[in-house]
N, C-alpha and C positions, 0 to 999 in steps of 0.2 A: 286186655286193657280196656278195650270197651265192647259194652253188652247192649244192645237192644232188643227190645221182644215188642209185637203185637205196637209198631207206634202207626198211630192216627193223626191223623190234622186235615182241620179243615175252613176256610173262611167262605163266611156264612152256607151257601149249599154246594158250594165246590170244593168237592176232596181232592187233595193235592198230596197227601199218604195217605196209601191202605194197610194198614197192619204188616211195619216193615218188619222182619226181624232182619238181625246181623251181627256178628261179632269180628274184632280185630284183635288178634294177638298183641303180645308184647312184642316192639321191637318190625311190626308187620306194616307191609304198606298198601293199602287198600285205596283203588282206582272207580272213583264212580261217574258212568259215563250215560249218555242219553240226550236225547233233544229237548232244548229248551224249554221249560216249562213240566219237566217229567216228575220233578219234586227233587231233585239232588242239591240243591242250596238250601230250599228247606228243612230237610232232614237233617242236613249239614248244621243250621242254626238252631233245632232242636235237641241236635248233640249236644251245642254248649248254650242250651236256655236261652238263646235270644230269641226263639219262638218257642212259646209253648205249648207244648201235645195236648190233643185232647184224651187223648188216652194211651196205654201202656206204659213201660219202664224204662229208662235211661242209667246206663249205669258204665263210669269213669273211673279206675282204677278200684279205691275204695268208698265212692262215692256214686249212691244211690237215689234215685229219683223217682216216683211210682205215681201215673198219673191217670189211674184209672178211676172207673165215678166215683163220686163219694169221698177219695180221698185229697186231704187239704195241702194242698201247692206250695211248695215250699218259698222260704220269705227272700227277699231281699236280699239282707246279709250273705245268707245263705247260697243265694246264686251266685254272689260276686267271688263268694270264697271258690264257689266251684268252680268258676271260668279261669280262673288264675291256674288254676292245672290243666287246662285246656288252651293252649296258644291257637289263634284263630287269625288268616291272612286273608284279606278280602279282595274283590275285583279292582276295588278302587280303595288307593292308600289309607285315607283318613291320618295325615300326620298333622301334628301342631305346625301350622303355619309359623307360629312366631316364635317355635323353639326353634336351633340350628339341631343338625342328626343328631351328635350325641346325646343333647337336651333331651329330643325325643326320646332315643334310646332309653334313659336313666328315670323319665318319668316315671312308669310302671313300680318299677323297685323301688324306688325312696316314695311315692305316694302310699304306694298300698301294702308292699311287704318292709317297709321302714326301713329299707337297708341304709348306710350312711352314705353321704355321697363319697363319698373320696372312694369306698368300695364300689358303690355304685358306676362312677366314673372310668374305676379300673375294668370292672366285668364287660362295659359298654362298648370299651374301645376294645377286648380282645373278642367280642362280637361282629363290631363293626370289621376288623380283621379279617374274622371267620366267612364274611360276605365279602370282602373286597372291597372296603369303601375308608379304610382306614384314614385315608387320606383325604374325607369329606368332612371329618367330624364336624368341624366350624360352619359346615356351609346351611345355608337354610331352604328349605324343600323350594322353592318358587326356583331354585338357582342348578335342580335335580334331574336327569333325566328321568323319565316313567321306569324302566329296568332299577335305577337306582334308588328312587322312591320305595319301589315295592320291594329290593333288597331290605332296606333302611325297615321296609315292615315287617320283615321277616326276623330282622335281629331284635328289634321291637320285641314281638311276641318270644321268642327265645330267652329277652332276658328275666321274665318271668321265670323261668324255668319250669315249663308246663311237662309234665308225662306223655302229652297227645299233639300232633300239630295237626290243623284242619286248614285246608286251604280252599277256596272259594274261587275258580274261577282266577286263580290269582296271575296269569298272563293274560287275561281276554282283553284287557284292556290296554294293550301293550302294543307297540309297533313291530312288527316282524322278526325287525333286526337287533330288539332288543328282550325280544321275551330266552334267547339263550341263555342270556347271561342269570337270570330267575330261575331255570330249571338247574341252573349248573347247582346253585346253593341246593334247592331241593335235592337233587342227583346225591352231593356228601349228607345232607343230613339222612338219607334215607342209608348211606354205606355206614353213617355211625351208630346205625340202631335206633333213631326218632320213631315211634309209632304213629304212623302219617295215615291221613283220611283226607283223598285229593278231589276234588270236582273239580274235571277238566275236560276240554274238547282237545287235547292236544295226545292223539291216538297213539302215536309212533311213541312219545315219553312215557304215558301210561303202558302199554306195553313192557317197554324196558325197563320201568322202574318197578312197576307194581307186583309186590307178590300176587296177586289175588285181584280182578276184575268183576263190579256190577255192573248189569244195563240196567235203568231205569229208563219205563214208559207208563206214563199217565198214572202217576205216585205207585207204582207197584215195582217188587223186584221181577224183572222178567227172566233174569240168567245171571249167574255169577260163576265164577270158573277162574284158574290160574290165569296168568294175566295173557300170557301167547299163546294157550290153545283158545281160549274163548276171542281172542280178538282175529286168530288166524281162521281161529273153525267154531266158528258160532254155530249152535244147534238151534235156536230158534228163529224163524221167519220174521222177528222183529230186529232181531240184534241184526241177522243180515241184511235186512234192508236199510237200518240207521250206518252198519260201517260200509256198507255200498257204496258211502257218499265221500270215503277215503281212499285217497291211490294209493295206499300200501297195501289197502285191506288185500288179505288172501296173498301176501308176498312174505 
């Protein structure tokens, strides 16, 4: 479902990817982990073109992108159509202050894939459902807790109906006791089959959820492995030293 080969980026003389490759199945859920700054948001935002590589390919179901020298960067139009199959959750909500949830919700599909609202409205609230907030629709984000905001962002991106979900740090920004309730929607979309690409510090979920585990250090892939040998018996001197810094590691 998604393909990368040889991706680069870099702003002005600091490389932040070195020639990542990686691929995610259909249906697959991939955990990318690493200390701050190792390049995993980046990559993450060049999967769905809100940064753009300087070089190598991107490629999303049937939808291809090649950014090697010489060839010409695909347009506008062209990006917006592709992120629409790419549902993308970030650290920090970004919702319409002055829609209420469902408004939010329904945005997406009646701006950009025309859907009518009365369908729109229907699909929103069996979303809003699907996270647990059925019962906020009216309400408007300032009146939200953080857990709820970032459900509300999830079903957001969902009602797109993207092939891929990409999640960005999407508890960091969350209080303790509220980042469960976030992983919980993550936890069924991953039992329903969603093709998830997660960046997260949250080691013990990664583990559990992920098929498949990266460590990123200093834009390069260091180790990738099934999600609970690599997190229980990391072979490299790097990955153990970054899960050192967790009381589960080696349990």
């Amino acid at each position: 479902m998604i393909h990368i080969s040889n991706l680069s980026k870099k702003y002005d003389d600091t490389v932040v990817l070195r020639d990542i490759s990686l691929t995610v199945a259909k249906g697959e859920v991939l955990a990318l982990i690493g200390a701050s700054g190792s390049g995993k948001s980046t990559l993450l935002r060049c999967i769905n073109l809100l940064v753009q590589p300087d070089g190598g390919t991107v490629r999303v179901g049937d939808s291809s992108f090649d950014f090697s020298s010489g060839k010409r960067a695909p347009g506008d139009a062209l990006q917006a159509k592709f992120r629409t199959s790419t549902g993308m959750v970030f650290q920090h909500f970004n919702l319409f202050p002055h829609m209420n949830v469902i408004e939010n919700v329904m945005e997406g599909p009646v701006t950009v894939l025309k859907t009518p609202k009365s369908k729109a409205r229907e699909d929103a609230h069996q979303l809003l459902q699907r996270v647990g907030l059925a019962h906020k629709e009216k309400t408007y984000p300032n009146r939200l807790s953080g857990g709820e905001k970032q459900r509300v962002a999830i079903a957001r991106a969902l009602a797109m109906r993207p092939n891929v979900m990409l999640f960005d740090e999407a508890t960091s920004a969350l209080d303790p006791e509220l980042v469960g309730e976030v992983l919980t929607v993550m936890r069924d979309l991953a039992r329903e089959g969603m093709t998830m690409l997660i960046v997260t510090h949250e080691i013990d979920f990664a583990r559990e959820i992920a098929d498949r585990v990266i460590f990123m250090k200093d834009g390069v892939v260091m180790e990738e492995g099934p999600a609970k040998q690599l997190i229980d018996n990391p072979s490299k001197p790097e990955t153990q030293a970054f899960l050192s810094n967790f009381h589960s590691f080696g349990h």
